[in-house]
C-alpha positions as CSV (number, residue, x, y, z in Angstrom):
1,X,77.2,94.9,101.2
2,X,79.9,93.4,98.8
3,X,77.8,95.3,96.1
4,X,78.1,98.1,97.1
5,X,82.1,97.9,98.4
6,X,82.4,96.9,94.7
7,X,80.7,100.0,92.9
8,X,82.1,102.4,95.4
9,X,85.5,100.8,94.5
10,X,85.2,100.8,91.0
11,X,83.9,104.4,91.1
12,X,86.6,105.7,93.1
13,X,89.2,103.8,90.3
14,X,87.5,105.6,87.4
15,X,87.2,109.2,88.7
16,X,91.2,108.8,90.6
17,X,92.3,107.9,87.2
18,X,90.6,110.3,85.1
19,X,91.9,112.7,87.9
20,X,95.5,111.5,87.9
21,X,95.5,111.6,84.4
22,X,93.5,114.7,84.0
23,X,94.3,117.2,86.3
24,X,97.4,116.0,88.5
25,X,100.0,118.1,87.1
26,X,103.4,116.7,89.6
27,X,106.2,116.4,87.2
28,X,107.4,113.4,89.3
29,X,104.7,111.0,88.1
30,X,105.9,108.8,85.5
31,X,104.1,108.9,82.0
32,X,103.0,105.5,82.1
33,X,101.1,105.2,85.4
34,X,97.7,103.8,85.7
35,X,95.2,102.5,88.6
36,X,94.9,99.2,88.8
37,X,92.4,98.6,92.4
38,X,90.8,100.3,94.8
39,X,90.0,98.8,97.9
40,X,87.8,100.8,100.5
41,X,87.6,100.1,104.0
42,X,84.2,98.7,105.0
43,X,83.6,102.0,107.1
44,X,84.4,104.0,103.9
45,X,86.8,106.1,106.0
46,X,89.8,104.6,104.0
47,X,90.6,103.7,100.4
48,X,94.1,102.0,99.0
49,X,94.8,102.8,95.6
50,X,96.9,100.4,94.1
51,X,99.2,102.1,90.8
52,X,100.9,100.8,88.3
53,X,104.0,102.9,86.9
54,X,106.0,101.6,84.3
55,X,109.4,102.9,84.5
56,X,112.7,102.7,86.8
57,X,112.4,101.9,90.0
58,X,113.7,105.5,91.0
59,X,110.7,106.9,88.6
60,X,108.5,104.6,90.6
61,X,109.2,105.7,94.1
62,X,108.9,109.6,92.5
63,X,105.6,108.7,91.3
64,X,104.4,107.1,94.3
65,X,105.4,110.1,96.0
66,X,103.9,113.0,94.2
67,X,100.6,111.1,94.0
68,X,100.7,110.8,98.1
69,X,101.7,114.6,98.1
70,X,98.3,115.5,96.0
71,X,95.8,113.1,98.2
72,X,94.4,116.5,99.3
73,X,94.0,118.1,95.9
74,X,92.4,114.8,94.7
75,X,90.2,114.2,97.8
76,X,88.7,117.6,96.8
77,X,88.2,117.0,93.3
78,X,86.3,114.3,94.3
79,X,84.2,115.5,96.4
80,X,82.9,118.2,93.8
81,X,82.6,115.4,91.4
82,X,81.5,112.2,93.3
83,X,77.7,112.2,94.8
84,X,78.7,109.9,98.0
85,X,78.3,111.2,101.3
86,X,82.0,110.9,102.2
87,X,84.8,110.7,100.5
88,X,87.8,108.2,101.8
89,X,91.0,109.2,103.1
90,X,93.1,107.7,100.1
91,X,97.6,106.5,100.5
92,X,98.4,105.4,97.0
93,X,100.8,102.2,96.8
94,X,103.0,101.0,94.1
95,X,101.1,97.3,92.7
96,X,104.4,95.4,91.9
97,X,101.9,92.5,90.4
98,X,103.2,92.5,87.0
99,X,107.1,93.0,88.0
100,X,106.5,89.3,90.0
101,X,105.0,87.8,87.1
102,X,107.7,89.0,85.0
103,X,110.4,87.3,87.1
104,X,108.6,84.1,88.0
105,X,108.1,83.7,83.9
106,X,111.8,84.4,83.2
107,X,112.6,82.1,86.5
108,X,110.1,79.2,84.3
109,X,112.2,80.1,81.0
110,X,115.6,79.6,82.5
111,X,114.6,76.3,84.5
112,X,113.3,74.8,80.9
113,X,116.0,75.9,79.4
114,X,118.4,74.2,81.6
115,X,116.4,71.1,81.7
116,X,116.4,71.3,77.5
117,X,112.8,70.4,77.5
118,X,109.5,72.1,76.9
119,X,106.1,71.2,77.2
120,X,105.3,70.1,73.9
121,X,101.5,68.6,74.0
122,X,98.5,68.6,76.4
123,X,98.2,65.2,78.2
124,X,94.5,63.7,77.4
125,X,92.2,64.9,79.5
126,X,94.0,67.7,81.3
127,X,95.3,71.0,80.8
128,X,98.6,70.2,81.7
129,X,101.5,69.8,79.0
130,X,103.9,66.5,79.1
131,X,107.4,67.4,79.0
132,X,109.6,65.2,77.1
């Protein structure tokens, strides 16, 4: 079953992207936006897109926005172009994944830098760095 949630998913991120990319003409989407996941319901009634959209945080509301406003252009596109028997209802949602990691690296950077030490060499046997 997890097979199959995992090719539907990953067919439903490559034709929403080359549909998003494509054909998806909304001047409120952002240039840089890309699909990052796609999970499906187990019923396959529902799908979650999860976007990436580099950019302001005003740009990414926008772009979240005008890709929820065409869920029913896309939802026909792919049913012309994908050979499932149903096609999920889709809600696109901003993935903040790479925003997070971005703060909790600068957060790392300005507790090492207060501290005036580094990691400086693996301890033996570990992957773990000494600080001196």
């Amino acid at each position: 079953m997890y097979d199959r949630m995992d090719s539907v998913n990953s067919l439903l991120k490559k034709e929403i992207s080359r549909v998003v990319h494509d054909e998806v003409k909304d001047p409120r989407l952002a240039k840089l936006t890309s699909i990052v996941s796609v999970e499906t319901s187990r019923n396959l009634q529902t799908a979650t897109v999860y976007v990436s959209v580099m950019g302001e945080p005003s740009e990414k509301r926008k772009t979240i926005k005008g890709l929820n406003s065409a869920t029913g252009f896309i939802h026909r596109v792919l049913r012309r172009s994908l050979d499932i028997r149903s096609i999920p209802r889709i809600t696109f949602v901003l993935d903040d994944s790479l925003d997070r990691a971005e703060k909790i690296s600068e957060l790392i950077d300005s507790i090492s830098k207060r501290q005036g030490s580094y990691p400086t060499e693996p301890v033996e046997g570990h992957n773990q760095f000494l600080i001196k």
